[in-house]
N, C-alpha and C positions, 0 to 999 in steps of 0.2 A: 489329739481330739478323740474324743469318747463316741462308737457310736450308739447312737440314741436306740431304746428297745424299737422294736417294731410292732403298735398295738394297732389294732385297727379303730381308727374313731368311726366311734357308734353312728355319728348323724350321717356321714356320709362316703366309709367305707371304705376310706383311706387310711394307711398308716398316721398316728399321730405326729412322728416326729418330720413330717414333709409339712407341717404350720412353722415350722422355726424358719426365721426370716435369715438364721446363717446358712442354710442349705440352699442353694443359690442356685441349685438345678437340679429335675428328678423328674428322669423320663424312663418309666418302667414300659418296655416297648410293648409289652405282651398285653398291656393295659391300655396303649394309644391304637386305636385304628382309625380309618382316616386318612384323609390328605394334609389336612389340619388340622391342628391339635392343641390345646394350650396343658403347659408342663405340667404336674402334679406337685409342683412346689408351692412355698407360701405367695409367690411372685407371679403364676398361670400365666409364662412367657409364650407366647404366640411363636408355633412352630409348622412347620410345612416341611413335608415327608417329600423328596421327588427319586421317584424310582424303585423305593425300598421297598419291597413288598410284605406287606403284613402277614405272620401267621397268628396261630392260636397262641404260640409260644414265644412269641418276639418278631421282630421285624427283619428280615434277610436280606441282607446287603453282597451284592455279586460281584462287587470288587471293582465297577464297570467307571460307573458316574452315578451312584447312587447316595444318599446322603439327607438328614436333615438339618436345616436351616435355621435360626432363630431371626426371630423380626428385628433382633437387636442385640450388640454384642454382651459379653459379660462381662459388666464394669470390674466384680469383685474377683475376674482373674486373672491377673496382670501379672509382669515381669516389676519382681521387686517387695512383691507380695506374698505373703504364705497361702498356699492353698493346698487342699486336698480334692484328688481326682480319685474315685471307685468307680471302676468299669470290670463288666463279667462278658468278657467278648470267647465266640470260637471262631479261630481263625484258620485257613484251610492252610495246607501246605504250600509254601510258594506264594502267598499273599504280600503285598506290595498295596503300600497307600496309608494315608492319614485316618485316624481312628478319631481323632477330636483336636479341632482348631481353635481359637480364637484370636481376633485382631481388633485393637483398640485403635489402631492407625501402623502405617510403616514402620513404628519406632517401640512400638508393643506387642508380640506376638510370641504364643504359646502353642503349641501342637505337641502329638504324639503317634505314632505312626508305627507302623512294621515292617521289616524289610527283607527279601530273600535274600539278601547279602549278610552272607553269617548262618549262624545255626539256631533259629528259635530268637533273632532279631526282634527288639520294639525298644523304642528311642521315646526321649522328649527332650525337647528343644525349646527355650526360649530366648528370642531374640531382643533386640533393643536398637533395630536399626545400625550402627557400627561393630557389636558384638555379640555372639550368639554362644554360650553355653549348652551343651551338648549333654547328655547322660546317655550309655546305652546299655544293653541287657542281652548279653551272648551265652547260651547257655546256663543262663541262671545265676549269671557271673556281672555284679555291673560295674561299670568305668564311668570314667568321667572325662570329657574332651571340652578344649575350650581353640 
């Protein structure tokens, strides 16, 4: 998948290519403030912030119970499904916890996470209810568990 340039449309000051309906989520944090927010995608998915505290720069998340929400899961990103995930996170040393989830029900679920177990640990997982494929990323080295 090719990413699309980033121009800004003239009427309303958004990148162009967040009108494409295959881009299926696009939360530029530095741009959401707010409790509530809807996405900057072609879809303006209804989102709620709890605990993340906004800066000028992005949203900072303390590792606590912090997190946004969507009103509704992502159909278009399933186990069994191709998809592409781009995330620009800074993660502290010793960080612990899930970076981006989604659940279709018990038997569909996609996460991605970091872990101080290891050196520079971050996983994704997707499950299937009886089965869960593993990938993970130790020092810049990735593997693959099932």
């Amino acid at each position: 998948m090719l990413l699309p340039r980033q121009i800004e449309h003239a009427e309303v000051g958004i990148p162009s290519f967040s009108f494409d309906p295959s881009l299926v989520l696009y939360l530029p944090f530095y741009d959401l403030d707010g409790v509530s927010f809807a996405s900057k995608d072609h879809y303006g998915r209804l989102c709620t912030a709890t605990g993340a505290l906004w800066l000028p720069n992005g949203r900072y998340f303390d590792g606590v119970n912090d997190r946004v929400v969507l009103a509704s899961a992502l159909n278009e990103v399933s186990v069994g499904h191709p998809f592409t995930i781009l995330l620009w996170v800074k993660i502290d040393a010793g960080a612990d916890g899930v970076i981006f989830a989604n659940s279709l029900g018990a038997n569909d679920r996609v996460a991605i996470w970091v872990s101080p177990v290891g050196v520079n640990y971050i996983g994704l997982c997707a499950w299937n209810g009886a089965a869960a494929g593993n990938a993970g990323q130790e020092n810049f080295c990735w593997s693959e568990s099932k």
